[in-house]
C-alpha positions in Angstrom: 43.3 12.6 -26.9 43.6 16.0 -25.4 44.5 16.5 -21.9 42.2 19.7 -21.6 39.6 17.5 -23.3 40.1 14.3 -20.8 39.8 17.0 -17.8 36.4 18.0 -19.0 34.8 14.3 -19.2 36.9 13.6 -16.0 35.1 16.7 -14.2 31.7 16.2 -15.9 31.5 12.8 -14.8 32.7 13.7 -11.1 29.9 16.2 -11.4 27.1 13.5 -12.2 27.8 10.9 -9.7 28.0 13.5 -6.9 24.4 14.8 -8.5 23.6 10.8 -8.4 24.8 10.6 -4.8 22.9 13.0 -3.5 19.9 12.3 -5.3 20.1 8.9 -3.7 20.4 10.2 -0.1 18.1 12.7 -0.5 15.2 9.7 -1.7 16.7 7.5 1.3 16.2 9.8 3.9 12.4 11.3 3.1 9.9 10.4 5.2 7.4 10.3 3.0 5.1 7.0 1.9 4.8 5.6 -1.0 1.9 2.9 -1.5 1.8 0.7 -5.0 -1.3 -0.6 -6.1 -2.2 -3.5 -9.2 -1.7 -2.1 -12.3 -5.2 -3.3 -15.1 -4.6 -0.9 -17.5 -4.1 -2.0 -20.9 -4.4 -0.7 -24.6 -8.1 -1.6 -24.8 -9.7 -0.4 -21.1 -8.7 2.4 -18.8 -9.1 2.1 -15.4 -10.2 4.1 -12.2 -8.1 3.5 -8.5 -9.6 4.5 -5.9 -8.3 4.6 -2.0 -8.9 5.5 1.4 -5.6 5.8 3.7 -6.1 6.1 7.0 -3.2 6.9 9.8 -3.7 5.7 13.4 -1.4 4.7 16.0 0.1 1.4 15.8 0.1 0.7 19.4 -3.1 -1.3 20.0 -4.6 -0.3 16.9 -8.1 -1.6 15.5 -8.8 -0.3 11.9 -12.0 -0.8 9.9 -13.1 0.7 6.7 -15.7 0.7 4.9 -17.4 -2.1 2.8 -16.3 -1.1 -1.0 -19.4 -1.3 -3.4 -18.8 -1.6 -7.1 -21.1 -2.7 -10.9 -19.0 -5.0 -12.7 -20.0 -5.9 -16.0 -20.2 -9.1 -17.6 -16.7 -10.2 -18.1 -15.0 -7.4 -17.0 -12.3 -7.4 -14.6 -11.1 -5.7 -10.9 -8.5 -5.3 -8.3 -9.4 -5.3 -4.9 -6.5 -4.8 -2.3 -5.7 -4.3 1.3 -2.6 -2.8 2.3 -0.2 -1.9 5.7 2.1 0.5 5.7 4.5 -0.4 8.5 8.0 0.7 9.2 7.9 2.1 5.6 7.2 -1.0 4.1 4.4 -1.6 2.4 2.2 -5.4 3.3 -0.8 -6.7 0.8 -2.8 -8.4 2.8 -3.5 -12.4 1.7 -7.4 -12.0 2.5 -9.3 -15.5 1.3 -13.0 -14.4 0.8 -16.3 -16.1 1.2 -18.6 -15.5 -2.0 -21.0 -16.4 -4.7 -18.8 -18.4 -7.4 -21.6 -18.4 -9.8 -21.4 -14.5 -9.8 -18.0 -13.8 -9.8 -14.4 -15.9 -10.1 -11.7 -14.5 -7.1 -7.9 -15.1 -8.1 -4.9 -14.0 -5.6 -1.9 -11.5 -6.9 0.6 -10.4 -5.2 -1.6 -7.3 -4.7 -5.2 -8.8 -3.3 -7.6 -10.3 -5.2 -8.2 -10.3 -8.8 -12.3 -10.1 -9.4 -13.2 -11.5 -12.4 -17.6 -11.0 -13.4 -19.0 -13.9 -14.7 -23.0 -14.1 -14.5 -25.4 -11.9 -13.4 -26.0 -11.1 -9.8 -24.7 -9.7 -6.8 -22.9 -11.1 -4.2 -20.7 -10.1 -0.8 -17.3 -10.5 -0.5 -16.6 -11.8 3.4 -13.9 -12.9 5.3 -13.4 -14.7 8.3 -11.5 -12.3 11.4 -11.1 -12.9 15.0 -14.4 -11.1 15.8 -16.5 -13.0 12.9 -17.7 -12.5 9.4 -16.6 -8.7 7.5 -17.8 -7.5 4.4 -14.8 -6.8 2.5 -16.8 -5.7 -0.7 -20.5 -5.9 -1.9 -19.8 -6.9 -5.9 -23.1 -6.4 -8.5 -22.8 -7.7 -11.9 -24.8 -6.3 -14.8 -25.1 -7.9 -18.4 -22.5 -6.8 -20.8 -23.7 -3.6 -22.5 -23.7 -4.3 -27.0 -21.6 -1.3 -28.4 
């Protein structure tokens, strides 16, 4: 091969990995957050994330947010999830909820809790704490709509 040709791919490929390298300090070193959240799309269904961040002080802090409320119908699906965001890491929080079985079925990812309507109804999602009972999410179901 060509020396002036081998001196090209030499310094193109110099070229990249110095691009590379400083691409990966550059992502190291932000200070910027990113959150992940469950992932239910599929072919069939779209689906709609919502979320509420809130940044407080870590130092003797006491957070609570809102009770979520949702309509579910019929055999549908949702994700519910509770995350920290501590020392840029990001912690799903294990939560093991009180609720009406009958209504809906509650299965643990990696992310929360994987909501699963089964009948017709409403019911509260709740959670034991250190000061009592919390709502974590007030859940109705509604009967499958016929398309």
């Amino acid at each position: 091969m060509n020396q002036f040709v081998k001196k090209v791919f030499v310094i193109i490929s110099v070229c990249f990995n110095v691009l590379f390298l400083l691409f990966t300090i550059f992502a190291l070193t932000r200070k910027t957050a990113t959150v992940a959240f469950y992932n239910m799309e599929t072919k069939i269904a779209a689906y709609t994330t919502g979320a509420c961040v809130v940044s407080i002080p870590s130092r003797g802090a006491d957070l609570v947010l809102g009770t979520p409320e949702f309509s579910l119908q019929q055999g549908d699906e949702a994700a519910l999830q509770f995350s920290l965001f501590l020392d840029r890491r990001q912690m799903n929080l294990a939560l093991e909820p009180l609720y009406d079985h009958a209504v809906v079925s509650v299965e643990h990812t990696g992310y929360g809790l994987l909501i699963k309507a089964r009948s017709q109804g409403e019911t509260v999602l709740q959670t034991m704490t250190g000061n009592g009972i919390r709502d974590i999410a007030i859940i109705k179901v509604i009967p499958a709509s016929i398309e």
